[in-house]
N, C-alpha and C positions, 0 to 999 in steps of 0.2 A: 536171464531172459532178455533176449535182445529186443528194441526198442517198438517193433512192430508187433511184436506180440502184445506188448502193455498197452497198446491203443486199443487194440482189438478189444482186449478183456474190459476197457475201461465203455465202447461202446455197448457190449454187449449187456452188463450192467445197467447201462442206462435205459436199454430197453426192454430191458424186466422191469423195471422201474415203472413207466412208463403203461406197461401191460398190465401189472399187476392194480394199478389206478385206474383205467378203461374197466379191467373187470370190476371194480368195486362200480362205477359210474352206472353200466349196464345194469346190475345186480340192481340197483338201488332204482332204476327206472322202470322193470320189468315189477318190481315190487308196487311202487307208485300205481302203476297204468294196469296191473291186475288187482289191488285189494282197493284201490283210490281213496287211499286214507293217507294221513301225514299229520304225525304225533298223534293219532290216536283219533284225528276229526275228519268227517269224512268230507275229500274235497268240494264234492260238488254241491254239497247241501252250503260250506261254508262261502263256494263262488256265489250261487244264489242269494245269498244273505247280504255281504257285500253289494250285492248287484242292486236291492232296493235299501241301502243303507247310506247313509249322507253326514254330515257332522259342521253342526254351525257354532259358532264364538258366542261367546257369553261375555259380554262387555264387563270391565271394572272400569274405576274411575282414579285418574292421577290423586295421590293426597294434595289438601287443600293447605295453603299459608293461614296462620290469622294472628291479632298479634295478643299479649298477653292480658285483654278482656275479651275476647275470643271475636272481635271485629274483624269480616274478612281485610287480608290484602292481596290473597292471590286465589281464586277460584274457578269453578271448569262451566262453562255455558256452553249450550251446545251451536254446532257453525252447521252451516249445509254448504255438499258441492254441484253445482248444477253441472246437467248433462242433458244435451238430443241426441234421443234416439232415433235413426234413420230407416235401420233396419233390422228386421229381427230373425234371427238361420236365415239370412239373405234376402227378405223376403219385406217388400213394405206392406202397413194396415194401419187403414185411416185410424183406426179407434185405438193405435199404439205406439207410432211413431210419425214422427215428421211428416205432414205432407203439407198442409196450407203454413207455408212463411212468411208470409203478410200478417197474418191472423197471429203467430207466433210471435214475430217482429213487434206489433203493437203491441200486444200484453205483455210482453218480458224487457223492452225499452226501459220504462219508466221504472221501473222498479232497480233495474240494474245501474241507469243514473246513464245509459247510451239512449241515441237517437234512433228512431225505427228504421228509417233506410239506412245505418251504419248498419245495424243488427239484421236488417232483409239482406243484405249485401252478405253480411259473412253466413247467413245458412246457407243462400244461395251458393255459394263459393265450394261450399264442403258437402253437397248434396250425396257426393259419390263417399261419401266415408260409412262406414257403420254407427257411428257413434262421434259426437264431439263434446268437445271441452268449450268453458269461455273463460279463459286466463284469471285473467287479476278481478275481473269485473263479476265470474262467477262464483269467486271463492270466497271464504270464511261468511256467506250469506247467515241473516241473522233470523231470529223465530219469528219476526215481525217480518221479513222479506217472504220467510219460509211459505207462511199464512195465506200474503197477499197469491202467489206464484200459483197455490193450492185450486184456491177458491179460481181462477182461470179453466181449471180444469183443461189444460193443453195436450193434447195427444203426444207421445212422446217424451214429454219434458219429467226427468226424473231429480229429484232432491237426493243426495246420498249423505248420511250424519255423519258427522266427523267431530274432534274432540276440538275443545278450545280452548286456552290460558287465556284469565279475564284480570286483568286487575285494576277497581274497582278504584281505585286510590288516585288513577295517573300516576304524578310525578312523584313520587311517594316510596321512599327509603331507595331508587330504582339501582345504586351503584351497587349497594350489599346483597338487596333481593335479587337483581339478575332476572332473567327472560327464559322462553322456551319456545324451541321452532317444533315445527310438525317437520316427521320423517314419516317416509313410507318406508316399511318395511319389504324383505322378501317374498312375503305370504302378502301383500299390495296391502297389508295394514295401517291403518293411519296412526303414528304414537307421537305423544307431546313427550319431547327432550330438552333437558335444561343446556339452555348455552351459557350461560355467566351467572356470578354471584351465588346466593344459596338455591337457586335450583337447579343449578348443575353439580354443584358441593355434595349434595342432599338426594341427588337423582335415584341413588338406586333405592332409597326408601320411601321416598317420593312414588316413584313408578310402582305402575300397576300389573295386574298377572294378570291376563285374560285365560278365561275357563272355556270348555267345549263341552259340548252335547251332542250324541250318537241320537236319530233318530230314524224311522222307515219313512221311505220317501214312494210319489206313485211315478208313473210314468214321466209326469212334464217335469219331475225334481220336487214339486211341491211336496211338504210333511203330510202323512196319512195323519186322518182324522185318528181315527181309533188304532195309530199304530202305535211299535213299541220306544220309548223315549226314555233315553238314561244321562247323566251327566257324567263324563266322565275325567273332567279337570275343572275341580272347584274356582270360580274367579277372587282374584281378592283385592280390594282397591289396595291403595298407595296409602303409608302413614300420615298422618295429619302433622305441620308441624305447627307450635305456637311458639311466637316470640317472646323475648323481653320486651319487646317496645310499646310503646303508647302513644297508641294514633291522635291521642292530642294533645300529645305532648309533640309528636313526630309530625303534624300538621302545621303545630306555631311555628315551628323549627324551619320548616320548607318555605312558609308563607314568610318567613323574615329573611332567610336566607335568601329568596328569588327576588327581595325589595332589593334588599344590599346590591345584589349579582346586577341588577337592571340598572342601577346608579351609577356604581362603582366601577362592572367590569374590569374582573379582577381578571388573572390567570387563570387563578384554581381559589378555591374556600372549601374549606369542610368546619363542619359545623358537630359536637357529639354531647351530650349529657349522656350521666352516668350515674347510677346508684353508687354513694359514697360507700356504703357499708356490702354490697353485695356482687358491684362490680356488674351489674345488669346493664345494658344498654337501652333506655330507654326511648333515645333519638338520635339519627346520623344521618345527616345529609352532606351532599356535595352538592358544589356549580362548578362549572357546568353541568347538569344533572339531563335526564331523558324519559319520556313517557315509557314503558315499556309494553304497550299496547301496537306502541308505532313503532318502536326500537329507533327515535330519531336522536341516537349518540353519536358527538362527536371524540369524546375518550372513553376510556373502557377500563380507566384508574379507578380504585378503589383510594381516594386520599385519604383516608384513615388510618389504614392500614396500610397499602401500597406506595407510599409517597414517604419519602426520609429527608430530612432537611436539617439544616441547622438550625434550633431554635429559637436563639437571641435570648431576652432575660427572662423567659418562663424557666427556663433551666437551674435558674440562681435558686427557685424556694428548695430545691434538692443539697446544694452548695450549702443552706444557710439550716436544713434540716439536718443534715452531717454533723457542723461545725456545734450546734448545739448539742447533738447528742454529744459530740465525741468532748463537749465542757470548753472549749475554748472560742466560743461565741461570748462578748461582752458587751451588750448594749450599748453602754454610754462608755466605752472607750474612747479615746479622742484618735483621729486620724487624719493626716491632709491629703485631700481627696482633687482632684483635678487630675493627677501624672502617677504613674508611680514607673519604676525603671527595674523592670526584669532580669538581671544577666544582660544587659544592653537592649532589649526591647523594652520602648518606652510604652506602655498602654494609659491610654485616655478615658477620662468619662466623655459622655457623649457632646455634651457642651465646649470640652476643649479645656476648661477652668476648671468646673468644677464649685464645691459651693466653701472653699476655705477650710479651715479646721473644723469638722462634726465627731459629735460620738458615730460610732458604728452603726446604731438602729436607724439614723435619718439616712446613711449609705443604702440602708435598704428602701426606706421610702422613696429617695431619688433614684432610685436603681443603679449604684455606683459600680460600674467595671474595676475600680481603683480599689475599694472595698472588699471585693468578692476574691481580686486579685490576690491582695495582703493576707484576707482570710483562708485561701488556698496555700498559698505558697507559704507563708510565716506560720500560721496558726494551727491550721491543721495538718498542713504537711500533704508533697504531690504522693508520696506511696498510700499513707491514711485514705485521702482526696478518691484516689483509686478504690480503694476499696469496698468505700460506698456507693462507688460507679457501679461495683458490680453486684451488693446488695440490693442496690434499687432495681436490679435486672435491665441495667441500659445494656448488659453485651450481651443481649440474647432475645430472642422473640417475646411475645409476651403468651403464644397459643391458644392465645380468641380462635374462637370456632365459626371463624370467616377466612372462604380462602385469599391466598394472593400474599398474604401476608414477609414482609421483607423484617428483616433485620438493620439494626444502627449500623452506622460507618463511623469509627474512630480507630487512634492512633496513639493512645495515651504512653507510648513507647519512649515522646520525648515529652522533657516538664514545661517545655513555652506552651505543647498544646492541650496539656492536663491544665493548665494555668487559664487559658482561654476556654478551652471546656466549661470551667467553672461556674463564667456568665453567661456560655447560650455559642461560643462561634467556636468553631474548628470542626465539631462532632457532628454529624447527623443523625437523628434520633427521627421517630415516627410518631405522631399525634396517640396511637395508643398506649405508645411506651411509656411517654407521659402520665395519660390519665392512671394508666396502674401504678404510676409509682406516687401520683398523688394521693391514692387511697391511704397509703399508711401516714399523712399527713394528716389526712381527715378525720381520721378513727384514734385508735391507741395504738398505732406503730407499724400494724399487721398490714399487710399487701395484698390487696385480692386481685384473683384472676379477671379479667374485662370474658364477659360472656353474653351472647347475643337467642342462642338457642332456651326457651324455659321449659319447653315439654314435648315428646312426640307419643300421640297415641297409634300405637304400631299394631299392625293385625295380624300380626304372627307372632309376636313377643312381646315381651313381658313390656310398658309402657316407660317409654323414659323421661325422669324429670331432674333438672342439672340444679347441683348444690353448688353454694359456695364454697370457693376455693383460693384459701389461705397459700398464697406463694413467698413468704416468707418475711421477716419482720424486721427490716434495716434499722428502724429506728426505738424507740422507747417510749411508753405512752408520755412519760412526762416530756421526751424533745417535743413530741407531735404537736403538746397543746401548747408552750413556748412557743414554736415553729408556726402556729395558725396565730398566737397572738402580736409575733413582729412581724407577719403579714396584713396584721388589720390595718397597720398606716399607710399599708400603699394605696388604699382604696379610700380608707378613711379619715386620714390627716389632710391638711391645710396643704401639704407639700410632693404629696404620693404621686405618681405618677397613673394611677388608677383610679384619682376618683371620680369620671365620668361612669363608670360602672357602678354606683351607688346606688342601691334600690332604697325604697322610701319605707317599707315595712317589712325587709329582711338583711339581716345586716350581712353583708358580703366582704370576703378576702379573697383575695388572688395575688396574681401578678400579670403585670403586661411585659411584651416582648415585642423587638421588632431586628432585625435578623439582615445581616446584608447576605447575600446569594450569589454563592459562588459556581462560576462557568468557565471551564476548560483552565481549572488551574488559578482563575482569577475573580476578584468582586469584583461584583456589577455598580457603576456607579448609581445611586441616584434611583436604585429598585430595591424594594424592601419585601418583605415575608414578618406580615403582621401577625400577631397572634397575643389568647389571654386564655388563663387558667382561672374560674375561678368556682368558689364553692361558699354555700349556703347551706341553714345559717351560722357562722362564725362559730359558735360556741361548740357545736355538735353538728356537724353537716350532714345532712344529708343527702345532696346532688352537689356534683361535679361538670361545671362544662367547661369545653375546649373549644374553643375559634381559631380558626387560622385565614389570612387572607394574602394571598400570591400576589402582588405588584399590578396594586388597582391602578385602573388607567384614568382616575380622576383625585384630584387633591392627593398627588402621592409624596411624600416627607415621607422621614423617616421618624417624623412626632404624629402623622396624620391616623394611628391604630386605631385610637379610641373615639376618635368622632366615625371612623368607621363600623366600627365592629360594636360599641357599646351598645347600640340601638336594638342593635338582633339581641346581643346578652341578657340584657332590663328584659325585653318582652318574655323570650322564651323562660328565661329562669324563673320570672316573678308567676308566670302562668304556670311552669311544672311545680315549682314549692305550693302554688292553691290545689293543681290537683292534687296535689301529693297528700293533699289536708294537713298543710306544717302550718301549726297556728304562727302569726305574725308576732312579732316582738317590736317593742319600742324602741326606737335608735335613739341612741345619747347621741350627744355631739363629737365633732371631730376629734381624732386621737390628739392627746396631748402633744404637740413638738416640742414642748419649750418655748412658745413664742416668748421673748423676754423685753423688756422695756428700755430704750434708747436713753442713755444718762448724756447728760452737756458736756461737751469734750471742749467747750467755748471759754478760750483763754491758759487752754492744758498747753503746755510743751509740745512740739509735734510727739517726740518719743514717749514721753506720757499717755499721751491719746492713743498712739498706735499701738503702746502696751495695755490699755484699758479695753482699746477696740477687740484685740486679739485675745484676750481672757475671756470675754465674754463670749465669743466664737463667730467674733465678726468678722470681715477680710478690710481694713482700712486701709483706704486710698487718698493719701496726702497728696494734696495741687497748691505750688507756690514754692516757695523759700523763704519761709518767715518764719517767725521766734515763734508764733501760738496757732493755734487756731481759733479763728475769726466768726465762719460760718461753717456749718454742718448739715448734710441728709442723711438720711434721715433723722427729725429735728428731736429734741428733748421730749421723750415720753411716747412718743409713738414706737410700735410693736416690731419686733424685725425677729428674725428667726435667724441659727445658725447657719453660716455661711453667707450671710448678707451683704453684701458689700456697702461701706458706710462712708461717703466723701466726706474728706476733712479738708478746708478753703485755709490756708494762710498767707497770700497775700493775693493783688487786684490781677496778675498774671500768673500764669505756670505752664511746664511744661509737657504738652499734651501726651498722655499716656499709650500703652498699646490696647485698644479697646477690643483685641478680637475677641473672640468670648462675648463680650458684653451681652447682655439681652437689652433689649430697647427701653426695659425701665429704668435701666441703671444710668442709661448714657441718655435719657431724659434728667439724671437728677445735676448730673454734668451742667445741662443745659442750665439747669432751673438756679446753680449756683454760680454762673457767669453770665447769665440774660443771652447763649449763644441761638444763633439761628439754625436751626435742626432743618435739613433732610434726609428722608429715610428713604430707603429701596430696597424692596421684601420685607420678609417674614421673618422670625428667627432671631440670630443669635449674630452680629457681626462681623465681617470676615473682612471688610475692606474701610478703610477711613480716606477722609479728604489730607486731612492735618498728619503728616508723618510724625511716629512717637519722635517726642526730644523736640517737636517742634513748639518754640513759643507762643500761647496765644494771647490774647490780652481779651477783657469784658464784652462784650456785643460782635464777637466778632464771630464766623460762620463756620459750621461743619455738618458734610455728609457722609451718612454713612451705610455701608450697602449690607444687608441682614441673608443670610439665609438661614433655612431647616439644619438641624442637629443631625450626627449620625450616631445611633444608639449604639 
């Protein structure tokens, strides 16, 4: 079949095709337009029907926030949007839209918070429209505006109800909870949608269904009295949700945290209590924080959860929780602390020195880098070291049911920074990866999940309520309760680096930390990332808080944490332990260190003395070159603690030593043993001398010396 035949047949085809579809069409019309039925109804009685039939919305309402004593913090009040009417089907009527704007002008001014000739100008302006709007000045109007507006009785002027997110609180948990804008929908519906935090998290069970109703309508659209009215999509509000928190516990929390923030002026703070045993959040705030009534934020970080940083030495109670489990933590081991030399990195304690020969446990009161080093690398060992990295869950989320939520940054790939890990620098870790790994410190071993959500009453399902949840147990009840008892000295020894957090009727542990911050590769000189873990009461905890403060721009050292942050810690902690109804306990006094009794080294051998000094775990600093020692400081019988440094005087000259390190009391006792004439410049710990070491001085003669802040 040559090639013009096969077109042929191919068109012809198509046009049966084609025909045999026309007749079904026809078929199917001539049936319509003779029996005037379609499926079985008859058309025109169902146009009719239609024709007086209308269908209006059935409002539900967004579910409400509250927190877990059913206190609101986020609720729906109703807004109005103003509207003139000009005209109506084209047509103006005194008694219904706009005509006297004078009259209009004066009554709607004041209310709106505009001036009457501003307000006569703009009706006048839009005379020719059908309808207007009044922007910012008419919207979200309130039931007290609504009232006033009423009682005008203004021809024209329509109120229309719109939804509105209230929350009652202000400043009030505002980075976690999150806001809601108004959208209009397609169908010109006004709905509240979460932008941030848990009301966008939460929206779809949050949001509401709106319902419908069929009813008979008369000629103007208005519903027949006596017509017929059916429902035909039931409405159903939005689940309810209820928090862990406690709004006053989360009020102290904010009221301290906006003192600090207004002082300080930090970068960033976040501030979190926590249910020891249940992993509940009770309180979270941040500062910069924002009203969410006004949405007056300038970040949109969630620091809790969204912000990873290097910790500095809140890190070590995990390091020292390990090392006890794993048996090779030993209290009163001896160690000399100031240096220690890694594979050729030398790491320092924060002082430079260091406090001489100590057992291990006062490493932990001073927060020794040196300590935590030795007990990493020597003791426990970097693969061991690791693997309670990952027991505690630092390489992985923690799955709080807040979003935003980031993961740790580390690199435990090599052992300098498994080594530095140890106390707090290399790794960046997130404020809640902490407090969940604090819980198995505070209980018997076990790790709970950190959770914010406690209940939602849902109206289509079954209601939810969140258990606790056990994420697994790194440690062993017996490390736990060792591991909280060589934390009591940091807070509450003579020597701790914590005991400006000391509460007067519950006894507290923790650890403080303060963290150098690194940027593009580099530490920032001279800006610190404060922070403190701590938990009440000692014995059986049952709250956990976390502080952190970003590189306040007042009194900032890298010793300045705790005059900062202590103030917020005392108040909110000691206020959440009363609500909590935790009866008070009597505080003993300071943990024992050993303070030990200075014996006369007066007329010892120098070698004698410096052997007597150094047994007893003092650091002795001979001045002179003489057979004995002559004069002594600290004198016969006064108290000194491990690491003390003790001047031993053997003759009326000697050779001035290298004081950096020194702290100003030491290099006061310098003075007090050669009548020298002291000046000091700054704070702190030594950095520069007048008198170069090796230089001779002789009795009354003069030294300055220039002090700065430590870096932890």
């Amino acid at each position: 079949m040559n090639p013009l035949s096969k077109s042929r047949r191919r068109v012809a085809f198509v046009m049966l095709i084609f025909a045999a579809l026309f007749l079904v069409f026809i078929s199917r019309f001539l049936y319509l337009s003779t029996t005037k039925k379609f499926h079985g109804e008859d058309m025109i009685v169902y146009a009719e029907k239609k024709r007086w039939e209308a269908q209006a919305t059935l409002s539900a309402e967004r579910g409400e926030i509250f927190d877990r004593l059913g206190s609101p913090i986020a609720i729906n009040i109703p807004s109005y949007h103003l509207v003139a009417v000009y005209r109506l089907g084209g047509e103006k009527d005194p008694d219904a839209t706009v005509v006297d704007f004078k009259k209009t002008a004066t009554g709607l001014a004041p209310i709106l918070g505009m001036s009457v000739k501003e307000l006569e100008t703009y009706l006048i302006e839009n005379k020719d429209r059908a309808q207007i709007e009044f922007g910012k000045k008419g919207n979200d109007l309130t039931v007290e505006q609504k009232e006033k507006i009423d009682r005008l009785k203004l021809p024209g002027i329509r109120l229309i109800e719109e939804p509105k997110r209230y929350y009652p609180n202000g400043i009030f948990l505002s980075d976690t909870l999150g806001f809601v804008q108004k959208i209009t929908e397609d169908t010109g519906r006004v709905v509240l949608q979460g932008q941030m935090g848990i009301e966008k998290q939460y929206d779809n069970a949050l949001r509401e269904s709106f319902g419908s109703r069929v009813f008979e309508k008369d000629r103007s659209g208005g519903e027949l009295i006596q017509g017929v009215s059916k429902i035909s999509n039931e409405p159903k509000d939005g689940s309810n949700l209820y928090l862990t928190i406690d709004h006053r516990i989360q009020q102290a929390l904010e009221k301290q945290m906006q003192k600090m923030y207004n002082e300080y002026k930090p970068k960033n703070a976040t501030g979190i209590v926590m249910d020891a045993k249940t992993g509940e959040i009770l309180a979270m705030a941040d500062r910069p924080s924002f009203n969410p009534n006004l949405r007056d934020m300038t970040d949109f970080t969630n620091f809790g959860v969204s912000s990873r940083f290097e910790p500095g030495s809140t890190m070590k109670i995990f390091t020292l929780a390990a090392a006890i489990d794993a048996g090779v933590f030993r209290p009163n081991e001896p160690y000399k602390s100031g240096s220690y030399n890694y594979k050729g990195t030398v790491i320092k304690d924060y002082n430079d020195v260091g406090w001489g020969t100590i057992p291990m446990i006062e490493g932990v009161y001073h927060s020794s880098n040196v300590m935590f080093s030795i007990l990493t690398a020597e003791k426990l060992g970097i693969e061991r070291y690791k693997d309670y990295f990952k027991k505690f869950h630092f390489d992985q989320k923690t799955g709080i049911d807040i979003s935003g939520e980031v993961n740790s940054q580390s690199d435990l790939s090599k052992p300098l920074n498994t080594v530095i890990t140890s106390w707090g620098q290399s790794t960046a870790v997130t404020p809640m990866q902490i407090l969940q790994g604090a819980t198995a410190i505070a209980g018997n071993g076990e790790m709970v999940k950190p959770h914010i959500i406690q209940k939602a009453d849902h109206t289509d399902k079954a209601p939810y309520k969140a258990k606790t949840e056990v994420v697994g147990k790194p440690i062993s009840a017996e490390a736990a309760k060792a591991t909280r008892e060589a934390l009591d000295g940091v807070v509450n020894s003579k020597i701790g680096t914590g005991q400006m957090y000391k509460l007067k009727d519950y006894r507290v542990i923790g650890k403080t930390g303060t963290a150098q911050i690194s940027e593009k590769g580099k530490y920032i000189q001279g800006q610190f990332i404060h922070s403190f873990i701590g938990m009440a009461p000692k014995d059986d905890p049952e709250l956990i808080m976390y502080i952190a403060v970003d590189r306040p721009s007042k009194n900032e050292s890298s010793v300045s944490g705790p005059s900062i942050m202590s103030p917020v810690f005392k108040s909110v902690m000691n206020t959440a332990l009363q609500y909590r109804s935790i009866k008070p306990a009597t505080q003993k006094e300071s943990v024992d260190v050993k303070a030990k009794i200075v014996p006369s080294y007066i007329g010892k051998s120098m070698n004698q003395a410096e052997t007597m000094a150094e047994d007893q775990g003092a650091v002795p600093v001979v001045l002179g070159d003489g057979v004995e020692v002559v004069s002594q400081i600290p004198t016969r019988g006064q108290e000194f603690v491990s690491g003390e440094r003790v001047l031993l005087k053997t003759a009326q000259t000697f050779k001035m030593p290298d004081l950096t390190g020194w702290s100003q009391r030491d290099v006061k006792k310098l003075v007090s043993l050669y009548n020298l004439k002291l000046d000091v410049i700054g704070k702190g710990f030594v950095t520069k001398q007048s008198a170069r070491t090796g230089t001779l001085v002789k009795e009354n003669g003069k030294l300055t010396v220039e002090l700065a802040e430590p870096k932890e």
